[in-house]
C-alpha positions in Angstrom: 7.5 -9.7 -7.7 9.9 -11.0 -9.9 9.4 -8.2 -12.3 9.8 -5.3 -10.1 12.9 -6.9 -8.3 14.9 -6.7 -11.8 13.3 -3.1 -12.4 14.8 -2.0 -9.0 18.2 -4.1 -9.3 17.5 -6.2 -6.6 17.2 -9.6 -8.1 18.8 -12.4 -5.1 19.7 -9.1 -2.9 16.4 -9.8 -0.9 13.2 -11.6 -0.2 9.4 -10.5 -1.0 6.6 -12.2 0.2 2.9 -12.4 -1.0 -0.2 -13.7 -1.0 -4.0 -14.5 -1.1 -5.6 -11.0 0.0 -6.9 -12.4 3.2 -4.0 -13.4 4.3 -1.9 -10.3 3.4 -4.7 -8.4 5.4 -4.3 -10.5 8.5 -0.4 -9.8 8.5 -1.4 -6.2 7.6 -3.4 -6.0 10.7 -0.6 -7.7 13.1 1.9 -4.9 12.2 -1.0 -2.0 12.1 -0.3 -1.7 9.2 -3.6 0.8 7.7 -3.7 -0.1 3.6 -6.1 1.7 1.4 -6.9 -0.5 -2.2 -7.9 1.6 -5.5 -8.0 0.5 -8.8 -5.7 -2.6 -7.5 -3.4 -0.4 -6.2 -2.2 -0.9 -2.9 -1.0 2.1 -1.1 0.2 1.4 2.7 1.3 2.9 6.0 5.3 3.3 5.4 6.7 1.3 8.1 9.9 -0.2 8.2 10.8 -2.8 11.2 13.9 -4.1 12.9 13.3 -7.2 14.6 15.7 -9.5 16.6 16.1 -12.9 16.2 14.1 -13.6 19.3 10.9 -11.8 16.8 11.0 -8.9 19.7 10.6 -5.5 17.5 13.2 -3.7 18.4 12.4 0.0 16.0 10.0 1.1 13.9 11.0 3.4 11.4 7.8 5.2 9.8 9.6 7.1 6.9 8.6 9.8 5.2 8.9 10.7 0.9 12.4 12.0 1.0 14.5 11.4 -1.4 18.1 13.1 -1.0 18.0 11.7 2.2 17.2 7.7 1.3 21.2 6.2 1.5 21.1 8.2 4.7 18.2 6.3 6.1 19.2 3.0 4.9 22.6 3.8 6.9 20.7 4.1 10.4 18.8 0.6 9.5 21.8 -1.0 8.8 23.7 0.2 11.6 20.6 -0.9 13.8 20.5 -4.3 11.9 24.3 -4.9 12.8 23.9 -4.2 16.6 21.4 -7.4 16.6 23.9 -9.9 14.0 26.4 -12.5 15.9 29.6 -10.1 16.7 28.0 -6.9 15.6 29.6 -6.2 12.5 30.7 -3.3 10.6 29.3 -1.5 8.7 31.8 -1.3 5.5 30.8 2.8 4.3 29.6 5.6 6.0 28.1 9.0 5.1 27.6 12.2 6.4 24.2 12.0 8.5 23.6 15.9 8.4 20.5 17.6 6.9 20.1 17.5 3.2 18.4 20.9 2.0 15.9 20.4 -1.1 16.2 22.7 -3.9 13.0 24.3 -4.5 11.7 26.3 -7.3 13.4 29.7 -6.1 16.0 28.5 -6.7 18.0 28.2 -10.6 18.9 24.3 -11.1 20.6 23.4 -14.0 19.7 19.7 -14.8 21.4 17.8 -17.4 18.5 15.6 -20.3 18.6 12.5 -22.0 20.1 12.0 -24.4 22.6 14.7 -24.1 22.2 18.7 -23.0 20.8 20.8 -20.0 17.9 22.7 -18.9 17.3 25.7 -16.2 14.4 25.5 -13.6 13.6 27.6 -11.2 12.8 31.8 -11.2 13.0 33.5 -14.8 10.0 31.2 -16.3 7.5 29.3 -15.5 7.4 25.6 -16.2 5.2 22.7 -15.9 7.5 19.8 -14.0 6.5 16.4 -14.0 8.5 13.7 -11.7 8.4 10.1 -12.1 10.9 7.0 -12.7 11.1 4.4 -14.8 9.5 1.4 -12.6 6.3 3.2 -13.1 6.1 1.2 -15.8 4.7 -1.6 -13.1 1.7 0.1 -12.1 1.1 2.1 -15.4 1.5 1.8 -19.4 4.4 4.4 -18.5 5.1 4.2 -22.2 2.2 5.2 -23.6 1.8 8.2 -20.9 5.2 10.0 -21.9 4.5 10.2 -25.3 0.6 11.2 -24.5 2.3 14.2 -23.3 3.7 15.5 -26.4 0.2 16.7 -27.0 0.7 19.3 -23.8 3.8 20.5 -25.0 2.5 21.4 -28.9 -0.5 23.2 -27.1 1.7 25.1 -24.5 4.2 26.0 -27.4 1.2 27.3 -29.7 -0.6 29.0 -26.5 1.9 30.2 -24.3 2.1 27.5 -21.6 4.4 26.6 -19.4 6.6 24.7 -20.9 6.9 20.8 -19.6 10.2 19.5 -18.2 9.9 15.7 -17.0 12.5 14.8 -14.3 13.3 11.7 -13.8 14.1 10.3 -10.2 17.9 9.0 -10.9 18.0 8.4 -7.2 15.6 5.9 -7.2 16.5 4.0 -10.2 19.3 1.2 -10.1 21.3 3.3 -12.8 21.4 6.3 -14.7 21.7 3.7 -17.7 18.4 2.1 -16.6 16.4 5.7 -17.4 18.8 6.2 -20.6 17.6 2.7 -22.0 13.9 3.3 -21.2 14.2 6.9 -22.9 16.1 5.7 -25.8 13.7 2.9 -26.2 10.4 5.2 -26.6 11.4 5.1 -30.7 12.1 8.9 -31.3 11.9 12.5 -29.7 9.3 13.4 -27.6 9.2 17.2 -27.6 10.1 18.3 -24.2 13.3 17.5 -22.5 14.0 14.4 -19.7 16.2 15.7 -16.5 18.0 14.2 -14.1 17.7 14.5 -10.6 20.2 12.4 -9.0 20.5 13.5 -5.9 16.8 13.6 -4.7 17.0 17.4 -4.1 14.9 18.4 -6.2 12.2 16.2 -5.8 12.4 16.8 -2.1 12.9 20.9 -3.0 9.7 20.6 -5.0 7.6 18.9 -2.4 7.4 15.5 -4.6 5.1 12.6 -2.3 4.3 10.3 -5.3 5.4 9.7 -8.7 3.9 10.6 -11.1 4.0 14.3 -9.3 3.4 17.2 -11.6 4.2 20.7 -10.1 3.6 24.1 -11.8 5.6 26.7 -11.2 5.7 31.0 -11.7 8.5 32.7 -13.2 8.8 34.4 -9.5 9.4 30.6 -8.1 6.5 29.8 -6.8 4.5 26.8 -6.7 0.6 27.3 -8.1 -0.4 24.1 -8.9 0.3 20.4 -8.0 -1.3 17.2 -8.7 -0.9 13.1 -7.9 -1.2 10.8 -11.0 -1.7 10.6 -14.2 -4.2 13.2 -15.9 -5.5 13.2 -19.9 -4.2 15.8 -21.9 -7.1 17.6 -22.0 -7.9 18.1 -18.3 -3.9 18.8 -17.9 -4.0 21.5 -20.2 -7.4 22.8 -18.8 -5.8 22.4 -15.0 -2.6 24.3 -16.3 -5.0 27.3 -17.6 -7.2 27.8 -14.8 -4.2 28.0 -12.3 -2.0 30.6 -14.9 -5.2 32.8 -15.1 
């Protein structure tokens, strides 16, 4: 717990509790909570909960994978939070609550990479996109997984791939100079270029529910091909032929 608190910046800025399985299934069950367990990965019903100090449940917020729209969200907690606190306080900032658009593939994004430059997405080429953010490092050698994929991008060079773009999900990380450390730290180039996306627009655009996300798009700007997790090289490159034809 301690770990992922200082991967997300979050160290003293709130509390996590754990436990024994049985008993996180018992609290699991009290909030309907429906979990499925894989490979000791826990994946869960997305529920947030406002409740007063009299332990009444006052909203439950069942969110969805949005990304452009998360500072948004966290507004209409806190605002909710600050109606049930001694003398209803303030909130100190406020933002625009209207619609966020994603950016999807038809349309041309120019994203600036690590360490320094730009690259185009969207209609003109087709391009293999991969999404994820740093903290994947929790649940995953993330390490060894970004540099497994140089393989991909030598065999889409010398066979006429789509080229591979990882995008990074600024939004979610506690800085842009968390993802430039991590980067910077892999010990040398990889051989395909690390974006930015720090607004969450694209990843919403691009229909992004999980990290890592890959999506494979056409030069007209369409989506062909998806997947959820990791994949070897070889069955990426093989999923990647099959759905270019």
């Amino acid at each position: 717990m301690l770990s992922y608190s200082r991967s997300h910046g979050l160290v003293n800025q709130w509390d996590s509790l754990t436990g024994p399985l049985p008993e996180l299934k018992a609290v699991w069950k009290s909030y309907d909570i429906y979990v499925q367990i894989e490979k000791g990965q826990v994946d869960h019903t997305p529920a947030l909960f406002i409740i007063d100090r009299s332990g009444r449940e006052r909203k439950v917020y069942l969110t969805t994978m949005a990304y452009a729209s998360i500072g948004q969200a966290a507004q209409i907690m806190a605002q909710e939070a600050a109606s049930l606190l001694p003398g209803h306080p303030a909130l100190t900032t406020m933002r625009s609550l209207a619609y966020i658009s994603g950016l999807t593939p038809r349309a041309q994004v120019r994203l600036s990479t690590l360490p320094s430059g730009s690259v185009t997405l969207g209609p003109g080429r087709p391009h293999l996109v991969m999404f994820f953010a740093t903290w994947l490092d929790e649940t995953s050698d993330l390490r060894a997984r970004l540099l497994d994929l140089r393989q991909y991008a030598q065999t889409a060079e010398r066979a006429g791939l789509p080229a591979l773009v990882a995008v990074d999900e600024e939004a979610a990380e506690p800085s842009q100079a968390t993802v430039r450390a991590y980067i910077a730290g892999l010990g040398g180039p990889l051989g395909y270029p690390v974006a930015l996306d720090p607004t969450g627009r694209l990843a919403d655009g691009y229909g992004v529910q999980d990290q890592p996300w890959f999506v494979l798009t056409s030069a007209s700007g369409k989506i062909i091909w998806k997947h959820d997790g990791w994949l070897p090289d070889s069955q990426l490159i093989a999923a990647v032929r099959k759905a270019v034809g």
